[in-house]
Every structure is written in C-alpha cells, then in structure tokens.
C-alpha positions in Angstrom: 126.7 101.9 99.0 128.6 105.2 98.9 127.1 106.9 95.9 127.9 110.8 94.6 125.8 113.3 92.9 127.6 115.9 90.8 126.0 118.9 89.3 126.8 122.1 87.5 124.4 124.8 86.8 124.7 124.9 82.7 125.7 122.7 79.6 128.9 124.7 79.2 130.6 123.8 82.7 132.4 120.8 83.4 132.1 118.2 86.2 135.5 116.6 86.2 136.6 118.5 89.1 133.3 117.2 91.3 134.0 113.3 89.8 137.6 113.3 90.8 136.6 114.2 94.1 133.6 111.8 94.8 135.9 109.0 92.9 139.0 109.8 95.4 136.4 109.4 98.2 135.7 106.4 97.0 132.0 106.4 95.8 131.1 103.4 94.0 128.8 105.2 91.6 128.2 108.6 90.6 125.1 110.8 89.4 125.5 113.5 87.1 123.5 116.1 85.7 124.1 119.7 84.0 121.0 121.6 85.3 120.5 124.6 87.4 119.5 123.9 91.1 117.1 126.3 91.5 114.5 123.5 89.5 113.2 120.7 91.7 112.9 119.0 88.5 116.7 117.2 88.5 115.8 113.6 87.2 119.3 112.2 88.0 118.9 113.1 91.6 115.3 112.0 91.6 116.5 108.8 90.6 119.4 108.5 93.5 116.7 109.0 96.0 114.5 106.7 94.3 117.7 103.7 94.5 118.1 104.8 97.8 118.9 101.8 101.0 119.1 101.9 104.3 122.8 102.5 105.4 124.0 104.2 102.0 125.5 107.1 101.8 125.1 110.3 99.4 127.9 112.4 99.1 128.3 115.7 97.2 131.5 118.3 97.0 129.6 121.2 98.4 126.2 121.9 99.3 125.0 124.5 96.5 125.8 121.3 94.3 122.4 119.4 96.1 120.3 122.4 96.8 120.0 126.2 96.1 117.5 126.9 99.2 117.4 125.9 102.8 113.9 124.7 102.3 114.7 122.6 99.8 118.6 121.3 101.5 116.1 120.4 104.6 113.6 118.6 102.7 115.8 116.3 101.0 117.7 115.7 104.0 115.0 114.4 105.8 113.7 112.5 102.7 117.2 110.8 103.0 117.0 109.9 106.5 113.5 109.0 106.6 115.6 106.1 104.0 117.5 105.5 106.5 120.7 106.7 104.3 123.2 109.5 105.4 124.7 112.7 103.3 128.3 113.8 103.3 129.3 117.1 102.1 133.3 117.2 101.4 133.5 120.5 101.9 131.5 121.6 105.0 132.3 119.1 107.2 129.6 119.9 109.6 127.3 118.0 107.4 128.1 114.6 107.4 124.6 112.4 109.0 126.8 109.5 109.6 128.5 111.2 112.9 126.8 112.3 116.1 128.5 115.5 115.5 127.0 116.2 111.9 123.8 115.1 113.4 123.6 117.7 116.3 124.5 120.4 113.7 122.6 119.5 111.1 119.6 119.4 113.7 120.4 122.9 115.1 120.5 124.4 111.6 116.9 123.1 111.0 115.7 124.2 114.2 116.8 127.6 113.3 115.3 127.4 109.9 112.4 126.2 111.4 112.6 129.0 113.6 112.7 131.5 110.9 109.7 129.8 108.8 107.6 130.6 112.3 108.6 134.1 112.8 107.8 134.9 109.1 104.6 133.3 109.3 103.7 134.6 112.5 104.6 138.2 111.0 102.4 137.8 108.4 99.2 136.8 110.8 100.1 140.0 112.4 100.6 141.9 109.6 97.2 141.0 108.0 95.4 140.8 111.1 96.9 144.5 111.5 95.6 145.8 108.4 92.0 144.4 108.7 91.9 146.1 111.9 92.1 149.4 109.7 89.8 148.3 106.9 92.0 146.9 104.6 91.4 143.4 103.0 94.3 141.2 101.6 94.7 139.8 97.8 94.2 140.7 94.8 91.8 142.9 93.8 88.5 141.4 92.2 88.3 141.5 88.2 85.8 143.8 87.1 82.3 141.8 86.6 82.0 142.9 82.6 85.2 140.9 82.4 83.7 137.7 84.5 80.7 137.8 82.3 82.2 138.1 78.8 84.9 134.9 80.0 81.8 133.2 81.0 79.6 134.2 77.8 83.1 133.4 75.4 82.6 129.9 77.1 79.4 129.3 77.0 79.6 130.1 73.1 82.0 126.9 72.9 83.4 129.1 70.2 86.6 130.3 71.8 89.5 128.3 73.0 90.5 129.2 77.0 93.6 130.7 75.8 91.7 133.0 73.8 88.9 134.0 76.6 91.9 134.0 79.1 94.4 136.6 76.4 90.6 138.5 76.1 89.5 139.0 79.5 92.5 139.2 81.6 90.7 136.1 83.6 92.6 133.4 84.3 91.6 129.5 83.4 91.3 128.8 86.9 89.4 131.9 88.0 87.4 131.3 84.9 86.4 127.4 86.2 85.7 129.3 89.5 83.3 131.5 87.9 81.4 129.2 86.2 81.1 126.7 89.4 79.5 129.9 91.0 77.2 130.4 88.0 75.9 127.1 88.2 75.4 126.7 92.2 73.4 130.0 91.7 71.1 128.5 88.9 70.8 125.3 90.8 69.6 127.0 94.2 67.3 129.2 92.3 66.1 125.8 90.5 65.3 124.8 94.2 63.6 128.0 95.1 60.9 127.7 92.8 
C-alpha cells in the first residue's frame, strides 16, 4: 500500500498543497496532522507505523514534514525498514528506500551521523576526563544538606504535598525519593550494626 503522511507545524496552516501532491502520486491513503515536529508525540504518524506491512510504502513531500532532527529522521527510518516498508520523499529524491540508489545514500548519511554522534561523545569523555585530571568534578552541584533535611523532615511529617516540599526546598521529587532511599539504607545498616 502506498500511504502519505502530511503535516504542518500549527492549526492555522493548511495541508492542501501536501494532499494534492501525495494524491497525484497516487497514495491510497493519507495521514494528517497539524502538530509541530519537534514533539515525538504525533498520534497520526504513530498510528501509520503501527498499520505498517511489509512492502508498503510511506511517502511525504519533504523531509522536515516527517522529522525535525537527524536523530529522529534515522530512527524512524530504520523503524520502517525493520517493517520491511520503504519511504519516499518527493522532494529530495535521494531518499527514496525502494531503489538501490536511495539506499546507498540514505546509508552514507547515517554513517555520517553516526559519525558525528561518536566524535561528540568521544569529545565529551575527553573533555571530562580532562577536567578531572585538574580537580574538577562534573554535574550539578550538591543541594545544601539543611535543604535535604527539611524535604526529608516535610515528608516524614505526611503534612505537605511533594509539590509543596519540592516549591520549598529547591529539591526535586526525584532527588527527594533518592534522599530518603539513602536515609533508610543508613538506618537499616546501623539496625545491623548493633
């Protein structure tokens, strides 16, 4: 089945221009949605992936229409193929799965993004690894232990709802969960002690 996705960014814009197009290539059915693409949240294309069968075909006008990122572009690509499906773009014509052509490209853009992902990570190691060398530690900085032991007191008081103790401390929910897991492995080894 040849089946389009069509999507503009806000309520206001119009997808006639993207429907004329899919409908001229000759999709059979189309999926539509006015939401921006920067959100993986994007329940009509959730729901072409989830129809998905091996040998269909997902074409879109232009790539920005399925994906804002790289990242993302690559990761439902392979979703797709890993369907055994293919995705045609009308208007870069270098990405079209079906052809050996589109394939090869497609393949050499995600090496090079791959590529990228590994230099940037391996910066990173370096960069860290670089500034431990002269003393420095990574992260944020740790929340001052009068603030811990109010959040955990507030808690322990069952008097306070999280988003007050949280809005009161400057601790988080999670940190706060953390906090209290610490509290209570220290009182249980010094249970064990005695």
């Amino acid at each position: 089945m040849i089946t389009g996705y069509a999507r503009v960014s806000t309520q206001e814009q119009n997808l006639e221009r993207q429907i004329d197009r899919l409908q001229s290539f000759g999709c059979e059915r189309i999926f539509q949605e006015k939401i921006t693409g920067t959100k993986r949240e994007r329940p009509q294309l959730d729901r072409l992936l989830d129809q998905l069968r091996t040998g269909d075909l997902i074409v879109v006008t232009e790539l920005t229409r399925l994906s804002r990122s790289i990242k993302d572009l690559f990761t439902l690509v392979e979703l797709i193929r890993q369907k055994g499906a293919n995705l045609k773009s009308l208007s870069e014509p270098w990405l079209d799965t079906t052809s050996p052509h589109g394939k090869l490209l497609f393949a050499i853009f995600a090496g090079v993004s791959q590529f990228e992902r590994d230099l940037i990570s391996e910066r990173t190691r370096d960069g860290l690894a670089s500034a431990r060398a002269r003393g420095r530690k990574g992260g944020r900085p740790p929340k001052p232990r009068k603030d811990i032991e109010l959040a955990i007191k507030m808690y322990e008081d069952k008097k306070y709802a999280l988003s007050e103790i949280t809005k009161a401390t400057g601790i988080s929910k999670t940190s706060l969960y953390r906090y209290l897991n610490r509290e209570n492995e220290l009182k249980k080894s010094n249970i064990h002690q005695l």
